[in-house]
Jmol script that loads the backbone (N, CA, C; Angstrom):
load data "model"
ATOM      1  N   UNK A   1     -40.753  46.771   2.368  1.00  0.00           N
ATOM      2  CA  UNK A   1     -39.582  46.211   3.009  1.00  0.00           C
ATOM      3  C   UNK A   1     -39.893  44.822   3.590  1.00  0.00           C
ATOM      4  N   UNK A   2     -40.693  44.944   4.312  1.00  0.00           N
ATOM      5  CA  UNK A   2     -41.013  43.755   4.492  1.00  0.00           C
ATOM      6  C   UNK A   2     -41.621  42.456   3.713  1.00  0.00           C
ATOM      7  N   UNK A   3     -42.088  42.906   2.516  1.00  0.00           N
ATOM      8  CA  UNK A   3     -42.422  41.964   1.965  1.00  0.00           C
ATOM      9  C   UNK A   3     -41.304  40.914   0.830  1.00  0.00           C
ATOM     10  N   UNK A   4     -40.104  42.104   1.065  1.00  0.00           N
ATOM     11  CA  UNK A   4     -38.991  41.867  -0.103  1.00  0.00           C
ATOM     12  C   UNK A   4     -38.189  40.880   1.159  1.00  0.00           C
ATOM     13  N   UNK A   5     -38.343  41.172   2.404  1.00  0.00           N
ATOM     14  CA  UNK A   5     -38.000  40.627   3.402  1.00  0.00           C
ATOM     15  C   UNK A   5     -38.740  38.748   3.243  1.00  0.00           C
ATOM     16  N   UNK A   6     -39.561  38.945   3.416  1.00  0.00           N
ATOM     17  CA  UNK A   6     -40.562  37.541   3.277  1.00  0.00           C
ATOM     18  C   UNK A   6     -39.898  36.718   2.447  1.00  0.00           C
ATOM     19  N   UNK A   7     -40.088  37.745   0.966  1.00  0.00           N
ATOM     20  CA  UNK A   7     -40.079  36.947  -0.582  1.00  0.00           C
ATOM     21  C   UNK A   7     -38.584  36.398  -0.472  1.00  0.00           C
ATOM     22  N   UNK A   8     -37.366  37.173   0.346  1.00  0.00           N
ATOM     23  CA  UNK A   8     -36.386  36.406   0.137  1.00  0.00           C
ATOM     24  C   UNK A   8     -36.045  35.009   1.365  1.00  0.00           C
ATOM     25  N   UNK A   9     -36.558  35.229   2.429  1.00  0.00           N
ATOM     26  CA  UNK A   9     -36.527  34.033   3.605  1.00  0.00           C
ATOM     27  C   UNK A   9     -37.546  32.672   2.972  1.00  0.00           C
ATOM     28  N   UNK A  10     -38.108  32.587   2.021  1.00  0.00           N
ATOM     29  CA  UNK A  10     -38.802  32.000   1.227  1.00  0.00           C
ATOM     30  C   UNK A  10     -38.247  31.375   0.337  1.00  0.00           C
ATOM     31  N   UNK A  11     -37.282  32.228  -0.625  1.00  0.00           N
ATOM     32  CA  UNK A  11     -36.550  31.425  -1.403  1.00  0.00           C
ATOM     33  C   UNK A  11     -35.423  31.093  -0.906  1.00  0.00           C
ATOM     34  N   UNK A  12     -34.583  31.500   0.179  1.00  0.00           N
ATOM     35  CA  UNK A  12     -33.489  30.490   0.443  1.00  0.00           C
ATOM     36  C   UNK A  12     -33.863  29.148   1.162  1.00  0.00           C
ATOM     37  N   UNK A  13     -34.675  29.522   2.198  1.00  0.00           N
ATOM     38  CA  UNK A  13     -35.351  28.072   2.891  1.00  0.00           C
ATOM     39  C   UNK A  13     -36.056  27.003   1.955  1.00  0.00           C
ATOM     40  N   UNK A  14     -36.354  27.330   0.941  1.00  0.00           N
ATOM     41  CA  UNK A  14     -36.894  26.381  -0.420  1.00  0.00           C
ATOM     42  C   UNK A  14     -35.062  25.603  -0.460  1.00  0.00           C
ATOM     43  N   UNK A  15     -34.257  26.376  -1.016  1.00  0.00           N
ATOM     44  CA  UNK A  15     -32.875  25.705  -1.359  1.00  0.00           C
ATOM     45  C   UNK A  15     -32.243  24.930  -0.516  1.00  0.00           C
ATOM     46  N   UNK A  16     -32.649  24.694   0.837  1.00  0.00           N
ATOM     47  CA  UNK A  16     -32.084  23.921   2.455  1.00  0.00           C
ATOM     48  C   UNK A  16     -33.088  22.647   1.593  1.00  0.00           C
ATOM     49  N   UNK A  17     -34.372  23.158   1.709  1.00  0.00           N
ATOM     50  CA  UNK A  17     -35.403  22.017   1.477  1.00  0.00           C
ATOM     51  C   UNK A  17     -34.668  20.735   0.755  1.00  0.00           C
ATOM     52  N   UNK A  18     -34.364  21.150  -0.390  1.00  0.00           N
ATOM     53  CA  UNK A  18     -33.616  19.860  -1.890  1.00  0.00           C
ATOM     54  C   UNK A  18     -32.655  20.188  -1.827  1.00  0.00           C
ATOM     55  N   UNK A  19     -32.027  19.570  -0.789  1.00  0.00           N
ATOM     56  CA  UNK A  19     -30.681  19.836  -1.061  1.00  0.00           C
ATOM     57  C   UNK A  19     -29.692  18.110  -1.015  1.00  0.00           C
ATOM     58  N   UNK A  20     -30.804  17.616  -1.338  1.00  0.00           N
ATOM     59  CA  UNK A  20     -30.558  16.008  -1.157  1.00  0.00           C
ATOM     60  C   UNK A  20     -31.317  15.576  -2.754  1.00  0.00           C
ATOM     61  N   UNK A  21     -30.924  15.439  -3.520  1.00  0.00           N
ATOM     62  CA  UNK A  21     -31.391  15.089  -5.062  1.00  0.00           C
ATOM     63  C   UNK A  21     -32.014  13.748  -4.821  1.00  0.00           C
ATOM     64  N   UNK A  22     -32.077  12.822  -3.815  1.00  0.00           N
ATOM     65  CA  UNK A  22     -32.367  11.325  -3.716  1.00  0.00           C
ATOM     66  C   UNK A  22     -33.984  11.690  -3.887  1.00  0.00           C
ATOM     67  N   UNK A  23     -34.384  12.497  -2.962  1.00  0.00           N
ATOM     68  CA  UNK A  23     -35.821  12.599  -2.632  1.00  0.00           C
ATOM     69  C   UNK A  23     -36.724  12.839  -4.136  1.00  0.00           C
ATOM     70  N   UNK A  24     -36.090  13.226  -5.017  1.00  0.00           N
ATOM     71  CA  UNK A  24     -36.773  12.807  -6.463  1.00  0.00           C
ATOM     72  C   UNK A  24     -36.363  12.254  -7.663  1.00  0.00           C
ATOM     73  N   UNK A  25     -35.191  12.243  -7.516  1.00  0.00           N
ATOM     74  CA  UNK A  25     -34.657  11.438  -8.891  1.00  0.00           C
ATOM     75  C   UNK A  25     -34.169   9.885  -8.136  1.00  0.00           C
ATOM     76  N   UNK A  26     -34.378   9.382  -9.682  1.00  0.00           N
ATOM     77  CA  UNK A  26     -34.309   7.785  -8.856  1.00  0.00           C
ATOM     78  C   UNK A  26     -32.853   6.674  -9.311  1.00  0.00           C
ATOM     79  N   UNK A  27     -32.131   8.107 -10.206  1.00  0.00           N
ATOM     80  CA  UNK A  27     -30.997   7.632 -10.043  1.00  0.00           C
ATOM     81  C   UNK A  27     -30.163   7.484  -8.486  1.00  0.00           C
ATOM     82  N   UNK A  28     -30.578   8.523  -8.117  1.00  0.00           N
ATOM     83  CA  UNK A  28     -29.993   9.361  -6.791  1.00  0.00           C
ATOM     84  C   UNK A  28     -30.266   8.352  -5.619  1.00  0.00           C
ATOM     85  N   UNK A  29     -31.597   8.324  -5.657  1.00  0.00           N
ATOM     86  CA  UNK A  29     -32.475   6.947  -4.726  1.00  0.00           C
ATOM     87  C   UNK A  29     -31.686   5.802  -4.745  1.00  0.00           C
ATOM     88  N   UNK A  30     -31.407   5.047  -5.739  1.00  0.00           N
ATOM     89  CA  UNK A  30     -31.030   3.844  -5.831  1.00  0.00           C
ATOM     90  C   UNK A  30     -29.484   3.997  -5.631  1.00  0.00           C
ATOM     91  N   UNK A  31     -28.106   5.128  -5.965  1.00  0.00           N
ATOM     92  CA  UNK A  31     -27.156   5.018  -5.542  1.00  0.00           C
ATOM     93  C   UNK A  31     -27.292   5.387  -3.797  1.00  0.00           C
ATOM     94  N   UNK A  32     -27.924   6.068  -3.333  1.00  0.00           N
ATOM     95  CA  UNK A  32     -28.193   6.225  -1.780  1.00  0.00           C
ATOM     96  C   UNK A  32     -28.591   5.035  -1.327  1.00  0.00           C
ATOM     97  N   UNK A  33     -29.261   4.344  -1.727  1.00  0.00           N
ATOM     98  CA  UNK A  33     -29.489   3.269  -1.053  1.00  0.00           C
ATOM     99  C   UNK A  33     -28.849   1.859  -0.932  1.00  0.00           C
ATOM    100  N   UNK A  34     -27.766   1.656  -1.955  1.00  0.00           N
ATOM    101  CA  UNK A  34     -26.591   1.311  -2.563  1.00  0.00           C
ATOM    102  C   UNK A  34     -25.244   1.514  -1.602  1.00  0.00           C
ATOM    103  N   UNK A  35     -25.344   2.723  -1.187  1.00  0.00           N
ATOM    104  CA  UNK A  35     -24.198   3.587  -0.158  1.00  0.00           C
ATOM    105  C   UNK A  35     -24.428   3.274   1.620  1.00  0.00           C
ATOM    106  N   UNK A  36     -25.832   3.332   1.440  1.00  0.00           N
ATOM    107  CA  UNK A  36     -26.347   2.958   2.752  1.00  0.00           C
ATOM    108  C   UNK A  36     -26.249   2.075   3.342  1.00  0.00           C
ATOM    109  N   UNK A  37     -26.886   0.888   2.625  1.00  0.00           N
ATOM    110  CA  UNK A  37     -26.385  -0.474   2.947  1.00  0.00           C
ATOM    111  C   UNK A  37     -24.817  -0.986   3.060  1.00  0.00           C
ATOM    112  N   UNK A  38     -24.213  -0.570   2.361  1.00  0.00           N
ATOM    113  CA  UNK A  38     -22.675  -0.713   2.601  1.00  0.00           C
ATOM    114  C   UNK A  38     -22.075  -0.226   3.826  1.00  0.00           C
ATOM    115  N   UNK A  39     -22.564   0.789   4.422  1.00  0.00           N
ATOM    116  CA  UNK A  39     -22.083   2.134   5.437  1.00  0.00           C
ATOM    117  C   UNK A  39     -23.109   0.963   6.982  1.00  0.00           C
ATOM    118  N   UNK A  40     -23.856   0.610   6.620  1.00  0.00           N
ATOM    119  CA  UNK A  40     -24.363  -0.302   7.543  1.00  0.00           C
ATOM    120  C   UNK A  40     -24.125  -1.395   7.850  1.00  0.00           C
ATOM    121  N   UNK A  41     -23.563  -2.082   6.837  1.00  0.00           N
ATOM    122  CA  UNK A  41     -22.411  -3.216   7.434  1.00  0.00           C
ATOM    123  C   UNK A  41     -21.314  -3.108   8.082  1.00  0.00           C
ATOM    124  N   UNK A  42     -20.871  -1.824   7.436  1.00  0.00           N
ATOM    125  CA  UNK A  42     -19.696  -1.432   8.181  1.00  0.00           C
ATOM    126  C   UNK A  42     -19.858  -1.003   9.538  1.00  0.00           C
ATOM    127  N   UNK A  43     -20.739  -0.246   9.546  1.00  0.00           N
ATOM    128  CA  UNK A  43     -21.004   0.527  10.785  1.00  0.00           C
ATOM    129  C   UNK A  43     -19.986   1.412  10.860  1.00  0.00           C
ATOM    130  N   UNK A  44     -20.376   2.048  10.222  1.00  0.00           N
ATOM    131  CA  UNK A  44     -19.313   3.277  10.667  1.00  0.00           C
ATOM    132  C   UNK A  44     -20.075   4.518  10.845  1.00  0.00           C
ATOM    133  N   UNK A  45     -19.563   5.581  11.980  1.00  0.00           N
ATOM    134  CA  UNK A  45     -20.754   6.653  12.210  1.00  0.00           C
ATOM    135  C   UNK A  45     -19.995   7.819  11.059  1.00  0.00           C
ATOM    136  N   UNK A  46     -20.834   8.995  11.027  1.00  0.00           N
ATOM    137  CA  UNK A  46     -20.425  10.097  10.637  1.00  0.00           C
ATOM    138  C   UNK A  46     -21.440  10.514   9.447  1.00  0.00           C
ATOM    139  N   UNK A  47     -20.483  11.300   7.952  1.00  0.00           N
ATOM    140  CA  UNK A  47     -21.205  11.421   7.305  1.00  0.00           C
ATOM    141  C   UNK A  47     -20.349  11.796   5.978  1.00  0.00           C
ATOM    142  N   UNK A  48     -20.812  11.788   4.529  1.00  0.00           N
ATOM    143  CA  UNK A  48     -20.230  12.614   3.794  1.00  0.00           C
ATOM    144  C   UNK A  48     -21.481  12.861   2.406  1.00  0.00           C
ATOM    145  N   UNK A  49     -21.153  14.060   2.215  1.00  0.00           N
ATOM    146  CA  UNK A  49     -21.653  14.404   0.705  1.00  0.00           C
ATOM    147  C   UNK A  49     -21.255  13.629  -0.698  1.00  0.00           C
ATOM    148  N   UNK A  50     -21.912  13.313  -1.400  1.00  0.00           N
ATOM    149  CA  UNK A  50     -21.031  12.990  -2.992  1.00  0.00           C
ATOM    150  C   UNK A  50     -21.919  13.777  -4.027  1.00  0.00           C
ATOM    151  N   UNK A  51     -21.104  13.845  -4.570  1.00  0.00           N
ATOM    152  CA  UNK A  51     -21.090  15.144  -5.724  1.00  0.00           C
ATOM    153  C   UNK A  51     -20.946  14.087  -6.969  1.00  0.00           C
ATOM    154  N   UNK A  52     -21.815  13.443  -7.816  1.00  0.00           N
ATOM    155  CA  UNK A  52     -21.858  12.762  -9.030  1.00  0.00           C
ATOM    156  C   UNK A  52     -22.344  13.796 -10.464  1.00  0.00           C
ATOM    157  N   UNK A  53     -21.094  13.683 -11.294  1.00  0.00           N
ATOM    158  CA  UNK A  53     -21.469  14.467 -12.492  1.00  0.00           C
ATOM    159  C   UNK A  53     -21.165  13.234 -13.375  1.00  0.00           C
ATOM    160  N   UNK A  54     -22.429  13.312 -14.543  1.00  0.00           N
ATOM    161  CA  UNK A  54     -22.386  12.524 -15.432  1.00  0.00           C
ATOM    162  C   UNK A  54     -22.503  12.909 -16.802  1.00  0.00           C
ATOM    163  N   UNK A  55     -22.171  12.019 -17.917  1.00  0.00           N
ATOM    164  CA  UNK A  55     -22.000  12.904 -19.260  1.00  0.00           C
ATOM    165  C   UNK A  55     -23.333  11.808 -19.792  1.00  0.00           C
ATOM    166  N   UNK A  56     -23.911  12.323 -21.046  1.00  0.00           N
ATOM    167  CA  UNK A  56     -25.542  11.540 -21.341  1.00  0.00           C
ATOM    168  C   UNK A  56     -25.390  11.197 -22.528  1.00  0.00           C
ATOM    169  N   UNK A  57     -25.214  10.469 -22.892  1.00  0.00           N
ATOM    170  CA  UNK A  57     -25.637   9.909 -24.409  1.00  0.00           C
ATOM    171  C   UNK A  57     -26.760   8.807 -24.978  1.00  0.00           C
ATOM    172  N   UNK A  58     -27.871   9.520 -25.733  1.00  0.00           N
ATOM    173  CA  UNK A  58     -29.616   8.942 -26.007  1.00  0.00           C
ATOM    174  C   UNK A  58     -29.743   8.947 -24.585  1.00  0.00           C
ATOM    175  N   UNK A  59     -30.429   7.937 -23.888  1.00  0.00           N
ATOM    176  CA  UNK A  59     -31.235   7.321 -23.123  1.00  0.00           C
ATOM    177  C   UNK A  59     -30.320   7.109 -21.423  1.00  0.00           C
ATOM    178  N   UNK A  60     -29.086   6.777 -21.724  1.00  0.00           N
ATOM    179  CA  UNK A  60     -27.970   6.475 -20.325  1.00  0.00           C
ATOM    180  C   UNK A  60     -27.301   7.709 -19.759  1.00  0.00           C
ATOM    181  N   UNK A  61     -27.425   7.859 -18.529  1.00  0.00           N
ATOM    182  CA  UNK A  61     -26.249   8.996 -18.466  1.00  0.00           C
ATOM    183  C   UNK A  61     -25.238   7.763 -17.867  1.00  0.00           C
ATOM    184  N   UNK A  62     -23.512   8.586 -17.983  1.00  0.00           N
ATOM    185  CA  UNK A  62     -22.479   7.948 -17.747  1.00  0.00           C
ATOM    186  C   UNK A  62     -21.984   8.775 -16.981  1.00  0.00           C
ATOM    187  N   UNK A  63     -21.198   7.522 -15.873  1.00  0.00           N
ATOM    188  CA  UNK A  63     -21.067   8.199 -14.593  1.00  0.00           C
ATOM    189  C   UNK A  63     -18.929   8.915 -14.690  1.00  0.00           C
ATOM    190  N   UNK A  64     -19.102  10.467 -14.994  1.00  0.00           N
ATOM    191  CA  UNK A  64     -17.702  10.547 -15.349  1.00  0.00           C
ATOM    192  C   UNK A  64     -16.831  10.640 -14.286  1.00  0.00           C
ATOM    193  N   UNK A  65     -16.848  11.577 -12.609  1.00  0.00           N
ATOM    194  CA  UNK A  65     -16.293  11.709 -11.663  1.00  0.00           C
ATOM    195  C   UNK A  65     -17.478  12.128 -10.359  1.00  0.00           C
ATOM    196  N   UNK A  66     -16.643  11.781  -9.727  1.00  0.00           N
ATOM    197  CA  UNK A  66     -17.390  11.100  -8.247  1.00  0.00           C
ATOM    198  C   UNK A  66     -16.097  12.243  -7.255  1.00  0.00           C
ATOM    199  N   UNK A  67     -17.008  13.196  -6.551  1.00  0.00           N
ATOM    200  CA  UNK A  67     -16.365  13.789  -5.633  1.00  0.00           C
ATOM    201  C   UNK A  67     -16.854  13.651  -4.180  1.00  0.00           C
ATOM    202  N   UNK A  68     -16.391  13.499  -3.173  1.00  0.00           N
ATOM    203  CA  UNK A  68     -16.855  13.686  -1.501  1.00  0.00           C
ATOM    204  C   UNK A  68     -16.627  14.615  -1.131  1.00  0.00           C
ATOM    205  N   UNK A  69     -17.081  14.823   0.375  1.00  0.00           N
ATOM    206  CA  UNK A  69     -16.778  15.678   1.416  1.00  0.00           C
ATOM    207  C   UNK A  69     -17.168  15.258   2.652  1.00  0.00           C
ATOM    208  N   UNK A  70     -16.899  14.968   3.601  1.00  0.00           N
ATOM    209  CA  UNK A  70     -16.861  14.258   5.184  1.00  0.00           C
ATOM    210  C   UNK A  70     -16.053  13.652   5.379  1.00  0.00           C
ATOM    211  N   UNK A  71     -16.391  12.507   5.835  1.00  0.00           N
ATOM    212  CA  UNK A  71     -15.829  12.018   7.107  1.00  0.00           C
ATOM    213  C   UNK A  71     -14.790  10.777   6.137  1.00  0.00           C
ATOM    214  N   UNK A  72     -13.627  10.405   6.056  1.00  0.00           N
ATOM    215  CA  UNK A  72     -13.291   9.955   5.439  1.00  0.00           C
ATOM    216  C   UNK A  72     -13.332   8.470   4.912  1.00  0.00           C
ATOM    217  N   UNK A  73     -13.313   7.850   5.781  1.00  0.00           N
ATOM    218  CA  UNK A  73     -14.134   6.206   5.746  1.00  0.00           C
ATOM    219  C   UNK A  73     -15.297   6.436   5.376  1.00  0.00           C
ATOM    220  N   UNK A  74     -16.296   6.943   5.523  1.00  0.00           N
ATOM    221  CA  UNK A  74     -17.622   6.671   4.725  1.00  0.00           C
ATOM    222  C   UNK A  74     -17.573   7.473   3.343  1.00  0.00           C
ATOM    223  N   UNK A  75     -16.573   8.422   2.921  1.00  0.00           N
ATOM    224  CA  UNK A  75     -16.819   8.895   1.563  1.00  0.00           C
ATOM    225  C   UNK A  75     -15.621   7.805   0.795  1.00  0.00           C
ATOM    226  N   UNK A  76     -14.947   6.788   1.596  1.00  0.00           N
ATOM    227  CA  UNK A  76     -13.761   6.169   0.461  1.00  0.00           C
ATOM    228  C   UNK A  76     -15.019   5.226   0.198  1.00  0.00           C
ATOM    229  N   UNK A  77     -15.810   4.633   1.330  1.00  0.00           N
ATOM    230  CA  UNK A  77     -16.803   3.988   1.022  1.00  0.00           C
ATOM    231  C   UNK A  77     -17.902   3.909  -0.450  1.00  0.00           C
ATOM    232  N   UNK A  78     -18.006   5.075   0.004  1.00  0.00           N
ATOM    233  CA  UNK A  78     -18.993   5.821  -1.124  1.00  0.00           C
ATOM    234  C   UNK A  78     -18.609   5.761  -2.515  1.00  0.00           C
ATOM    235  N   UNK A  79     -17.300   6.487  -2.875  1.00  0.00           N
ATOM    236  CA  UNK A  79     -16.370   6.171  -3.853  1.00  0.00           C
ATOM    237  C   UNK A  79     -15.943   5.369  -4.149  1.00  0.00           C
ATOM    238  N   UNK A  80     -16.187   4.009  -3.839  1.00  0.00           N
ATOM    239  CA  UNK A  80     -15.377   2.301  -4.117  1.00  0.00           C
ATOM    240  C   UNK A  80     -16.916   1.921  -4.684  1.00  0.00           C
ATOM    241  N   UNK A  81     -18.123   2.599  -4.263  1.00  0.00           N
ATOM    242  CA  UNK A  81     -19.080   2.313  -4.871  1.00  0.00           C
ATOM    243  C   UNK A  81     -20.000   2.648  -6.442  1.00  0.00           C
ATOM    244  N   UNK A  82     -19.721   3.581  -6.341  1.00  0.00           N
ATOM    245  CA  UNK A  82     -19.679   4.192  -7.586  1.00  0.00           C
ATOM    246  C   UNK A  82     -18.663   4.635  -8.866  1.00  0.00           C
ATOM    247  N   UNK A  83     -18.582   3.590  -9.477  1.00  0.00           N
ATOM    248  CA  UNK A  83     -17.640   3.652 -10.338  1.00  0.00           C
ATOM    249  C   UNK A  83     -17.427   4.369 -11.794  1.00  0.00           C
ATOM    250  N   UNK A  84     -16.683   5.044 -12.583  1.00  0.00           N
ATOM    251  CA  UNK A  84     -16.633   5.871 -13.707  1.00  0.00           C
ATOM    252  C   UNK A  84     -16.674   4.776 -14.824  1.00  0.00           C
ATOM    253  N   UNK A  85     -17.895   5.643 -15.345  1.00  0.00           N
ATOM    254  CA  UNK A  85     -18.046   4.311 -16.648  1.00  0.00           C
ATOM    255  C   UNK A  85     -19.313   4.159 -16.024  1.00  0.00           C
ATOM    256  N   UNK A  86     -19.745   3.910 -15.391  1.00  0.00           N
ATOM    257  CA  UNK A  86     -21.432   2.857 -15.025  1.00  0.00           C
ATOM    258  C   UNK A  86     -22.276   4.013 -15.467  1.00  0.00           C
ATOM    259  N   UNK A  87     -23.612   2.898 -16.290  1.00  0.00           N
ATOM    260  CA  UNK A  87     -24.028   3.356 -17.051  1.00  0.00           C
ATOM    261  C   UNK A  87     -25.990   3.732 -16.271  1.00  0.00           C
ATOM    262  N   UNK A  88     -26.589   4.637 -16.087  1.00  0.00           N
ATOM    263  CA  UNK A  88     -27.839   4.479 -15.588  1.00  0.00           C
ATOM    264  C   UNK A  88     -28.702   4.526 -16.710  1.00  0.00           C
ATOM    265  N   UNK A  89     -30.050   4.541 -16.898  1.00  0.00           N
ATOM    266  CA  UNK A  89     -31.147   5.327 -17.464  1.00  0.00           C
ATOM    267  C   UNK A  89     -31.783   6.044 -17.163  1.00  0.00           C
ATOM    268  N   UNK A  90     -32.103   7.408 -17.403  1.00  0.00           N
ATOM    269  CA  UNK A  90     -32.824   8.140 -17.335  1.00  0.00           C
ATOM    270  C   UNK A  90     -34.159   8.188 -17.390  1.00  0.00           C
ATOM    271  N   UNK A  91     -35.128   9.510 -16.625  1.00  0.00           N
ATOM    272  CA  UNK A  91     -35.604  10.001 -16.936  1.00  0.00           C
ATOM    273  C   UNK A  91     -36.266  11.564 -17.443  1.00  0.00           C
ATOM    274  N   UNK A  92     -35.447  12.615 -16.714  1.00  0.00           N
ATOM    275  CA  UNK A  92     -35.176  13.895 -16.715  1.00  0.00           C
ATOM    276  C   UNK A  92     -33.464  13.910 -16.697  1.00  0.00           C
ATOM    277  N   UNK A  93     -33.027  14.441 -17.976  1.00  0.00           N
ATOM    278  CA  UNK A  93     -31.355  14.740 -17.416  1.00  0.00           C
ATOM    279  C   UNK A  93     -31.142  15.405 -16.610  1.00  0.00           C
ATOM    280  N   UNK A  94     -29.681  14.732 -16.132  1.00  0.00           N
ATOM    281  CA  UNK A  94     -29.282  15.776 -14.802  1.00  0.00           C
ATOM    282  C   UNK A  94     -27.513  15.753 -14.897  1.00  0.00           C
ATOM    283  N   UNK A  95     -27.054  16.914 -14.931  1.00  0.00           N
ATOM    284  CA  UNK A  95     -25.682  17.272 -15.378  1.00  0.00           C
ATOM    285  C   UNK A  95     -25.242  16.427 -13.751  1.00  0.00           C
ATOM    286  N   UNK A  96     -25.056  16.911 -12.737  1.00  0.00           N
ATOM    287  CA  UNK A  96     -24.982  16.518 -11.612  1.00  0.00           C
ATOM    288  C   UNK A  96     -25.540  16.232 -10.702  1.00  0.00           C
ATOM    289  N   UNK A  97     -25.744  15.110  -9.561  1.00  0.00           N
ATOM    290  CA  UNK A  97     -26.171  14.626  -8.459  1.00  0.00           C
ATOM    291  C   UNK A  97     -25.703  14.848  -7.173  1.00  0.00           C
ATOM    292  N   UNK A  98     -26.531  15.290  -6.299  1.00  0.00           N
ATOM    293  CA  UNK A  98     -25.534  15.287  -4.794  1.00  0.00           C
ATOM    294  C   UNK A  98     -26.456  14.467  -3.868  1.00  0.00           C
ATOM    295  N   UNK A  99     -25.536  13.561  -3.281  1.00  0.00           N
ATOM    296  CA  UNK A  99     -26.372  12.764  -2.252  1.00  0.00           C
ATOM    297  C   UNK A  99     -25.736  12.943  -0.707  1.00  0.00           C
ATOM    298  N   UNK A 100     -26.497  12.554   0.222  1.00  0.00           N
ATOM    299  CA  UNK A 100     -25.978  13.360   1.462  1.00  0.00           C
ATOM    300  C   UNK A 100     -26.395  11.922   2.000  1.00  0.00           C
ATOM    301  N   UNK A 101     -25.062  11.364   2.857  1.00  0.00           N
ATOM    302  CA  UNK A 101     -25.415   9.949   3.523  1.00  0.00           C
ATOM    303  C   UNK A 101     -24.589  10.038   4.956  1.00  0.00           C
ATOM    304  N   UNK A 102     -25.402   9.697   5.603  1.00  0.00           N
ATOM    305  CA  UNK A 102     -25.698  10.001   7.449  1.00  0.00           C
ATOM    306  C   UNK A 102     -25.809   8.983   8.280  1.00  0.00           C
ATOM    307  N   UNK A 103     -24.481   8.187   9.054  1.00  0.00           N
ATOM    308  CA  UNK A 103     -24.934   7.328  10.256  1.00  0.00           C
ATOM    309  C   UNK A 103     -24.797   7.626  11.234  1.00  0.00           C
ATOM    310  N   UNK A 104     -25.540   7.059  12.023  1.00  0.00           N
ATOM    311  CA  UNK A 104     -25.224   7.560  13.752  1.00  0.00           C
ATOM    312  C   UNK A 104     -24.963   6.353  14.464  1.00  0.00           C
TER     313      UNK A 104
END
end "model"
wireframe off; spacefill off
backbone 0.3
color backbone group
């Protein structure tokens, strides 16, 4: 019991861990940091999620829809930034991206 106990407080606290895709893919990196800087001129506090799904063809994935969740000025933000159609390069595909962007 207890060990089925362990094995599962183990694997959900792994899923809290990455729950920010920036920290290894460097598509993710470079639109976060893209979002950031914008959200810092503005200064605006709060926060929102974006949810990026892209479609891949050879070598580019293409960016098809862009979803949020927070605070609403920093996700219209977010969304004026990332546009449908823009094209990245890869290195591991990835059907979808979620980035999590935070001011105080």
């Amino acid at each position: 019991m207890k060990t089925n106990f362990l094995i599962l407080s183990l694997l959900l606290s792994t899923n809290a861990h990455c729950a920010d895709d920036s920290e290894w893919n460097v598509i993710a990196k470079k639109l976060k940091a893209r979002i950031e800087t914008q959200i810092a001129k503005h200064s605006l506090p709060g926060y929102c999620n974006v949810f990026i799904e892209f479609k891949h063809s050879k070598y580019h994935a293409i960016v098809t829809r862009v979803n949020t969740n927070g605070d609403f000025k920093i996700c219209k933000v977010s969304k004026h930034l990332i546009k449908k159609g823009e094209k990245f390069r890869y290195r591991t595909p990835e059907k979808y991206l979620r980035i999590h962007v935070a001011n105080e």
